[in-house]
N, C-alpha and C positions, 0 to 999 in steps of 0.2 A: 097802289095796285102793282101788282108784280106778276110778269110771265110766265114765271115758273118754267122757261125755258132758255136757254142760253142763246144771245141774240148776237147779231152782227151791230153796229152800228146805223148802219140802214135798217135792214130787219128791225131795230127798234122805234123807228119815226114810221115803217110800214103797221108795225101792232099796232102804235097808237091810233091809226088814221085807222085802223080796224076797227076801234073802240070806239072812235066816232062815228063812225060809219050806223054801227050796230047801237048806238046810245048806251052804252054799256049805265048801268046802273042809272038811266034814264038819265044822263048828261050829255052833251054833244063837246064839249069845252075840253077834253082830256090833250094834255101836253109832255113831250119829254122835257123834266127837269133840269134846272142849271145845273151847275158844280156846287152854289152857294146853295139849293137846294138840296142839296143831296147831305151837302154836311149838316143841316138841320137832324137827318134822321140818326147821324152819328152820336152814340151814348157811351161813353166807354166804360160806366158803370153797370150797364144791362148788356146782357148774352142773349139773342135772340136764339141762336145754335151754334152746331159745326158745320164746318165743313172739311174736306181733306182728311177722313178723320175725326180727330179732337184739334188739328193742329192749327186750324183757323177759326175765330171764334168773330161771330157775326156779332157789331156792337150797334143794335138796332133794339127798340122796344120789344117786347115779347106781345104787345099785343098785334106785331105785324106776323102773318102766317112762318109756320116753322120751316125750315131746309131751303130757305131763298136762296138768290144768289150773295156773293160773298162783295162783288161789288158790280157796278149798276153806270149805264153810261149815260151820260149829258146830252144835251142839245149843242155842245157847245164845239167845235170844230177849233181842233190844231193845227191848221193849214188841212192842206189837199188829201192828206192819205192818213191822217192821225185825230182821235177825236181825243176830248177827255172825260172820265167819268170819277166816282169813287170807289175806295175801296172800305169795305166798313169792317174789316178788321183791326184799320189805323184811323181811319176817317181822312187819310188823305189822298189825294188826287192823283190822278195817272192817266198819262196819255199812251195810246196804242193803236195799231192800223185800226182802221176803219172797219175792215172787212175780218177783223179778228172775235169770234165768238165764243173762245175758252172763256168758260167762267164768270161770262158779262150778261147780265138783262137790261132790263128798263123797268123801274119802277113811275109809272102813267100819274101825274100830279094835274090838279083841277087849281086854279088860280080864284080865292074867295072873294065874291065880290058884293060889297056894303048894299 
């Protein structure tokens, strides 16, 4: 699931607890994703779109909604004022303030359970 809006690093652990909040697609479980998740969605053989442009090319399944964002932040904290997320134009990792929302969401992951 994706925001479709450009989030803070906070802003994105506030969506999610929105999503539970609301059961979003009748679940209550929804979670910001690791790093190690995120690289799961990285394909670099599939264009899901652009962005910038033509000059960033989203390397995500086409079967995720079009014009997302180009990369997507973690759960995962870099010390005090730095988080990390991906970027899925390389499928690799980047860490940046916290409080920085150019061009980052959250894409909201369910954890399956047997």
């Amino acid at each position: 699931l994706h925001t479709g809006h450009w989030k803070t690093w906070y802003q994105a652990f506030e969506n999610v607890k929105q999503l539970n909040k609301e059961g979003f697609a009748n679940h209550y479980d929804w979670e910001v994703p690791t790093v190690e998740e995120l690289k799961t969605l990285y394909e670099s053989g599939k264009v899901n779109s652009t962005q910038l442009g033509s000059e960033m090319k989203i390397h995500i399944d086409p079967i995720f909604a079009k014009k997302g964002s180009g990369s997507s932040w973690s759960a995962e904290s870099n010390g005090v004022f730095q988080a990390f997320g991906v970027i899925f134009n390389d499928g690799k990792r980047f860490s940046q303030a916290k409080r920085s929302k150019a061009r980052k969401a959250v894409r909201a992951v369910r954890h399956h359970s047997p």
